[in-house]
N, C-alpha and C positions, 0 to 999 in steps of 0.2 A: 504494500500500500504506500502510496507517496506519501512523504512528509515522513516517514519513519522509519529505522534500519532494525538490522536483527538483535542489535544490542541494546538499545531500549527495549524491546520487546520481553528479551531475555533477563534484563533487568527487573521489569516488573511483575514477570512471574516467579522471579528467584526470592522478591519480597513476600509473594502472598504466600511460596512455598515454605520462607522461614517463619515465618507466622502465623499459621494455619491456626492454632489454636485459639489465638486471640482475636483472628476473624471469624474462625466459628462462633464461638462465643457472643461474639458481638449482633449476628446472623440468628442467632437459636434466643435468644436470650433479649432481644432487642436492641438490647445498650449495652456497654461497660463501662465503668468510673474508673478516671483516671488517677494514678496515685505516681507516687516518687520510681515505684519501679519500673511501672513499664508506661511513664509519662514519655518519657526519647523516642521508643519505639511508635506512640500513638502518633506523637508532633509525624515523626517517619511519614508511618501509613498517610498518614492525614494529606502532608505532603504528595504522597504521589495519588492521593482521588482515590484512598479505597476504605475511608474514613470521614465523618465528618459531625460535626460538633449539634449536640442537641440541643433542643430549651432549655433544660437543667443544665446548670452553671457544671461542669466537670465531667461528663458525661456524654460519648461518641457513640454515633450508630453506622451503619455501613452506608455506603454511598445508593443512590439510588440504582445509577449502572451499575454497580456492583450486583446489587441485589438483586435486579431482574435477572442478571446473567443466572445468578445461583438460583433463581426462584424456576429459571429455564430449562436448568439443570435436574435438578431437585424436582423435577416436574412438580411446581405446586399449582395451587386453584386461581393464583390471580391473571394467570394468562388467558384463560378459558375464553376474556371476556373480548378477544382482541380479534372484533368483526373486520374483515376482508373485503374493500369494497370493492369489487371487481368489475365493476362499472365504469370506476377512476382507471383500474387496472389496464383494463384493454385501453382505452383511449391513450394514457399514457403508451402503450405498448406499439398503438400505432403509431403514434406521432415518432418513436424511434423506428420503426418500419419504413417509414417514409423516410427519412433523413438516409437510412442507412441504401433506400435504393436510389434515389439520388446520388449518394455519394458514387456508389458502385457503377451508375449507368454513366456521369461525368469523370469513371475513374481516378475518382479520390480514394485512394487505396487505405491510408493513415487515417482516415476521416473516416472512414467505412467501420476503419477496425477498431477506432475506438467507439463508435456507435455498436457494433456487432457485441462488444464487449459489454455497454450497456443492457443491452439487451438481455445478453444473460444471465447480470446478476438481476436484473428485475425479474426475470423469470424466476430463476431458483428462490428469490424474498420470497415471493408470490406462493410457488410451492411449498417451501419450507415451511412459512407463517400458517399458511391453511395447515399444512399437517399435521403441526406442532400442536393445531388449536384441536385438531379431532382426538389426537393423540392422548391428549390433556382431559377432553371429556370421557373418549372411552377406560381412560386410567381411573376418574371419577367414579364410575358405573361401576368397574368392578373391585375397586377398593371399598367399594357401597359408603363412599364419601367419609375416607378414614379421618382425614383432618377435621370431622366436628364430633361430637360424644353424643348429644340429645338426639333423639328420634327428630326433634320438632325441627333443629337447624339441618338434619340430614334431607328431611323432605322440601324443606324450605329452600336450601341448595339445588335439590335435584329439578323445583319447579324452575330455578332458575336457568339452571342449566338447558333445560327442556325449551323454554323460551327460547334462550337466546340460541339454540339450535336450529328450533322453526325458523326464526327471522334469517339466519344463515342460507338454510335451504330455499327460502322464499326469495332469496335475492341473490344464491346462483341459478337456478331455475329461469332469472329471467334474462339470462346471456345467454347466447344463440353461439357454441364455439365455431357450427360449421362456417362462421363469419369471415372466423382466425384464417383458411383456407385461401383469403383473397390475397390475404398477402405474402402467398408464393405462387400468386397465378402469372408471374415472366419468367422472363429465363434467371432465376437466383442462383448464388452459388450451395453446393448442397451441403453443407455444414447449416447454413442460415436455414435450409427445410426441414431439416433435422431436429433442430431446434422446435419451430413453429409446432411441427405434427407429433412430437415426444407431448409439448403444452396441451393441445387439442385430447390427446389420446389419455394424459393424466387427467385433464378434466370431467373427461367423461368417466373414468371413474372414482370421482371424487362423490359426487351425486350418490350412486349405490351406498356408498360408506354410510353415509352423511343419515339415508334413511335408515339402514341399520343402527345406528347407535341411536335415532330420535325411538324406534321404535323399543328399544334395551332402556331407554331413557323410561318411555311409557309403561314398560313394566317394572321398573326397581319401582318409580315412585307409587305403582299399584300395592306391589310388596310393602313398601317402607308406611302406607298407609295403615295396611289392615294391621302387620306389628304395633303403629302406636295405638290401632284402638284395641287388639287386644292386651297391651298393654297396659292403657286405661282403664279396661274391664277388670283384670289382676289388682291396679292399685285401687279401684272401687270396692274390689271383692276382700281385699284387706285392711282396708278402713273402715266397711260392714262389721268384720270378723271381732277388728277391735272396739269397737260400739259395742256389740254384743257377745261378747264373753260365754255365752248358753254349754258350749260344748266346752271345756277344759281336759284334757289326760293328765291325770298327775303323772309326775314322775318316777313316782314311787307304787307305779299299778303293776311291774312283773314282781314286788313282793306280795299281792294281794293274797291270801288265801284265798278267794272267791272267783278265783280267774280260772280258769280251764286250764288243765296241763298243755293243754295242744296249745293255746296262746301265751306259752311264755316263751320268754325269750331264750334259744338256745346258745350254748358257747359258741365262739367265731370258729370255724372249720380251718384246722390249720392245711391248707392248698400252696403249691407252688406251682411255677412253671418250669420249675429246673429238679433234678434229682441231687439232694445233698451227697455227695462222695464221701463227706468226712465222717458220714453219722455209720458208727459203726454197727448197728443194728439193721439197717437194709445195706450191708455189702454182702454177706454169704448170697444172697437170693438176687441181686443185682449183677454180679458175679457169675452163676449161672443164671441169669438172663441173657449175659453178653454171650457167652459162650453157648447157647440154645440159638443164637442168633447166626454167633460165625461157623454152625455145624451145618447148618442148611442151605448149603452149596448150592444142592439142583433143587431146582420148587419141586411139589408135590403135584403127581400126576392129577388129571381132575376126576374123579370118578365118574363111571358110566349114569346117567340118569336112568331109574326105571319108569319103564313105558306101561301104563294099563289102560284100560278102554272105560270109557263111561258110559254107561247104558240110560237113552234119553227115554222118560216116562210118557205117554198121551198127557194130554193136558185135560187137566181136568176140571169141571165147572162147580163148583163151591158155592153151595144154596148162601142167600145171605141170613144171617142169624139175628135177628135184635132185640132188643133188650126190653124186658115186658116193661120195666118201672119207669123207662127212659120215654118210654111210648105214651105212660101214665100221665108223666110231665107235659107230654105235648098237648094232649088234650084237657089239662089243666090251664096250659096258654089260650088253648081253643076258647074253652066256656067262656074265660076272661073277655075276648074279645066278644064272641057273640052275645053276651047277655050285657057285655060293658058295664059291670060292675066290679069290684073287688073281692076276692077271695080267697082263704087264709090256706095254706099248704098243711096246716096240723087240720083243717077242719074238713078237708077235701079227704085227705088219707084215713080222719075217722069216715067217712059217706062213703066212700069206696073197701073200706075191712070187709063185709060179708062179702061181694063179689068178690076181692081178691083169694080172701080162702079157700073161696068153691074152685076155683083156678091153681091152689096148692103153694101159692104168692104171697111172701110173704116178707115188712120190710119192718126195721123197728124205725120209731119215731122219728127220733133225731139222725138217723143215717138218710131218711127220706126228708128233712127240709137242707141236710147238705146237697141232695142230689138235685133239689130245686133249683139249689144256689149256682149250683155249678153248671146245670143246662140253662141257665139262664145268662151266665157268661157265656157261654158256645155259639147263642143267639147272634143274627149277623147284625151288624150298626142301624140298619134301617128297624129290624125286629125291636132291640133295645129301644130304640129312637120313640115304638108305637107303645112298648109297655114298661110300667115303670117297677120298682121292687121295695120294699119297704119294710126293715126287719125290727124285730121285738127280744131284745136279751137285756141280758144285766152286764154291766163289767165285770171284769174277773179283782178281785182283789188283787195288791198288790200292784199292780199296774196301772198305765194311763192311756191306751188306744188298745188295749184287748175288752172282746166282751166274749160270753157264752151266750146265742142266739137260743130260742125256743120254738121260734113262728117266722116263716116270711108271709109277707100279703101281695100280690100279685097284682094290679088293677093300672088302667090306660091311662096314659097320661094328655093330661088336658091341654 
């Protein structure tokens, strides 16, 4: 680059390399205060632009080109934001196109080639910046935005990101590259076409990228949603918990006498993944093991499978059987509905005893209003839906939701 030789150069990379620590520092950490030790060294840095002095009286931060370099490096998140206006770009682009063919068709050869030289490093800014900035957002996406901690700033990033992606896409979208084309439609030299249609051919696939990542974009921030709400659900459901207190385990419940043996705590299972060598109680039978191991040279033949025949039966038809009491019930739902009145299952099984007995049928009490209970669950949703059930017990002592039932009543619901 003009205006500077290899030894400036080398000079001021030999400074940040003897000083790395104090520049990190200064990079990671914001700032560093300066003191009697390494005041000489800051004045240094400072001197040569890779330092520079804060608000607080004693106190130096990095320079700002410093810091975007490393920030560039470092791939962090403030670059993301650095739109590409590709609008300026071409135009610019042409206006060196024109110049350089000019130059070429009046044979200004020096004029050509520093225009042609133009040329490419506008090109490569061009590419480079675009890549740098997708680069940057798909590293976002799949670190799932490691530089913020909160749910709330990760989604908040990721809509920003999302944004400023759309407006990206929406404004190369509206450059036309087959445009780029016109200006190698004479006779150019092919280095200069080279050029042109490598640009054309990158842009078009910049596009694809671009909608890949919006749409990686669209699903992290789906993700990152539904995590903060059931996240909010969890911190709701633990601020419930501690409002109300209802359920407590002490901690002293596997010494209960009243607990089951099966729910107490067993001792921890002494398991490993390795075999101890040194314990001298598994070496005789570890020992042969090994030696059970290196005996068995040739595997073992497979043995012959035996063959026998299955002899397949006719198929045969199996009357269906059903269940007299079950049948009882149904025609207990019957009367219900055609008389659409209500009526009691202990007082339906006293009205049907003489019939059942002449039949040899025979059910006691309380095993026949279980069986109510229970074909009236089996009942399909719309069945339920037309009858309703309504039972008669006491609670069981001791307890606070058991009862012993005596009757259910059966009757339509209004």
């Amino acid at each position: 680059m003009a205006g500077f030789d290899a030894g400036q150069v080398s000079a001021l990379l030999r400074q940040i390399g003897a000083h790395d620590t104090l520049l990190a520092n200064a990079y990671i950490n914001g700032a560093i205060t300066s003191d009697d030790e390494v005041q000489k060294t800051i004045n240094l840095l400072h001197k040569a632009g890779l330092l520079r002095p804060d608000d607080e009286a004693g106190e130096f931060r990095v320079t700002t080109d410093f810091k975007r370099m490393l920030n560039r490096l470092m791939r962090k998140q403030s670059s993301y934001r650095q739109l590409t206006d590709m609008g300026k770009v071409i135009d610019a682009l042409d206006e060196i196109v024109r110049d350089y063919q000019s130059d070429v068709q009046s044979k200004q050869y020096e004029d050509a080639e520093y225009n042609l030289d133009q040329l490419d490093d506008l090109l490569y800014e061009t590419k480079d910046g675009l890549n740098h900035n997708l680069e940057n957002m798909h590293f976002a996406i799949v670190s799932q935005f490691g530089f913020v901690s909160s749910l709330t700033n990760k989604i908040r990033q990721n809509e920003r990101y999302l944004n400023h992606a759309q407006n990206l896409l929406t404004e190369l979208q509206q450059v036309d590259p087959e445009v780029c084309y016109e200006w190698i439609s004479w006779p150019c030299p092919s280095e200069f076409a080279k050029k042109i249609t490598a640009f054309v051919y990158w842009f078009k696939q910049t596009l694809p990228r671009l909608r890949l990542i919006i749409d990686n974009m669209r699903l992290s921030l789906f993700r990152l949603r539904r995590d903060e709400k059931q996240a909010s659900q969890l911190r709701n459901m633990a601020r419930f918990l501690n409002k109300h207190p209802e359920f407590e385990i002490s901690d002293t419940l596997f010494e209960s006498p009243n607990l089951p043996q099966a729910l107490k705590y067993a001792p921890m299972m002494q398991l490993r993944s390795y075999v101890e060598t040194h314990n001298t109680q598994i070496e005789t039978p570890l020992m042969a093991l090994v030696q059970s191991l290196r005996k068995q040279v040739k595997p073992n033949a497979p043995k012959n499978r035996e063959k026998n025949h299955v002899l397949i039966s006719s198929t045969e038809d199996i009357v269906y059987e059903s269940d007299f009491f079950e049948t009882q019930t149904e025609h207990l739902f019957e009367q219900v509905i055609i008389n659409n009145s209500a009526i009691s299952a202990l007082v339906f099984w006293q009205e049907n005893q003489t019939l059942w007995l002449e039949k040899n049928k025979n059910i006691a009490p309380q095993a026949w209003i279980e069986l109510v209970f229970s074909c009236y669950c089996k009942l399909t949703n719309e069945q339920q839906n037309a009858l309703d059930i309504q039972m008669k017990g006491e609670q069981v002592v001791g307890t606070t939701h058991n009862y012993s039932y005596s009757d259910i009543i059966i009757l339509l619901k209004t």
